[in-house]
Structures are given as C-alpha cells and as structure tokens.
N, C-alpha and C positions, 0 to 999 in steps of 0.2 A: 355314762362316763366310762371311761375303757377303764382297765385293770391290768394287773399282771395276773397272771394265774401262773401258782407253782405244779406241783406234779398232781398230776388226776390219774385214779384208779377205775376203771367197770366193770364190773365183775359178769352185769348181763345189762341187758335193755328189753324190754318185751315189745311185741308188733307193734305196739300201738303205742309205745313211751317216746320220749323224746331228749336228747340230749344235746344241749347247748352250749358254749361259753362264748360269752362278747355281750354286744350289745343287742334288744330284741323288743322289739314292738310288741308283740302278741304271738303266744304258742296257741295253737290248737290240734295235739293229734283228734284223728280221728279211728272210731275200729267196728269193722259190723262182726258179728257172730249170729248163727244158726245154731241152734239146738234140740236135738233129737232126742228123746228120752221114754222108756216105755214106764208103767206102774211101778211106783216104789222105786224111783232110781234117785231120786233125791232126799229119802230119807236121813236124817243123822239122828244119833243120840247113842245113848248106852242101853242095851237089854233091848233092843227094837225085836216086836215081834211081825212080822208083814205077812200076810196070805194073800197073796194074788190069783185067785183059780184060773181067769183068764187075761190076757194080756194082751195088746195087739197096738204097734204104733205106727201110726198111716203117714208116710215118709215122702208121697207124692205130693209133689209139689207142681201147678202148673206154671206158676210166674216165671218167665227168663230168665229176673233180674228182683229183689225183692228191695234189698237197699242201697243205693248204690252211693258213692262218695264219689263227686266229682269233682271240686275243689277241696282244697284246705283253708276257706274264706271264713 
C-alpha cells in the first residue's frame, strides 16, 4: 500500500545494504569478501599474549573468479 513518507536522513549505506522506500516484493543484497590473514591476526581480548615464531600467509590464489554474483534473484 503506498505511503507518504516525511523527511529521510542516511548518514551511510555500506556495499552491500540496501535502501528503499515504496513499495517492494523482495530485497536481496548481495556481498562476496576475500580475506587474507597471517597468525594471530584475529585474536581479541584484554592481556592477549601471542608468540608467533614463524608466520607465513600463501595469498596465491589460482581461481579467476572464486564467487561470483550474477544476479540479484
């Protein structure tokens, strides 16, 4: 059912959000991410101790394409 819609603010949107006003079937963003990370990069907490003597993160990749979005269906 339509509306009025009074004053709208956005302060941001991120890649993969979506913003709408009216009328709408079905959202679906979608969002791929890659992430690279060597030892101890996602640790949290308070007092963390980490020793990593050695470290080494293998960042080749041979795929083209790994995920790809080809519709918004």
């Amino acid at each position: 059912m339509p509306a009025f819609v009074g004053a709208v603010k956005i302060n941001s949107i991120s890649s993969s959000g979506v913003f709408h006003i009216g009328d709408v079937f079905a959202i679906s963003p979608h969002s791929v991410a890659k992430t690279f990370a060597g030892a101890g990069s996602f640790n949290t907490g308070d007092g963390l101790q980490i020793y990593n003597q050695y470290s080494n993160t293998n960042t080749h990749d041979a795929d083209v394409a790994d995920q790809n979005i080809v519709s918004n269906a």
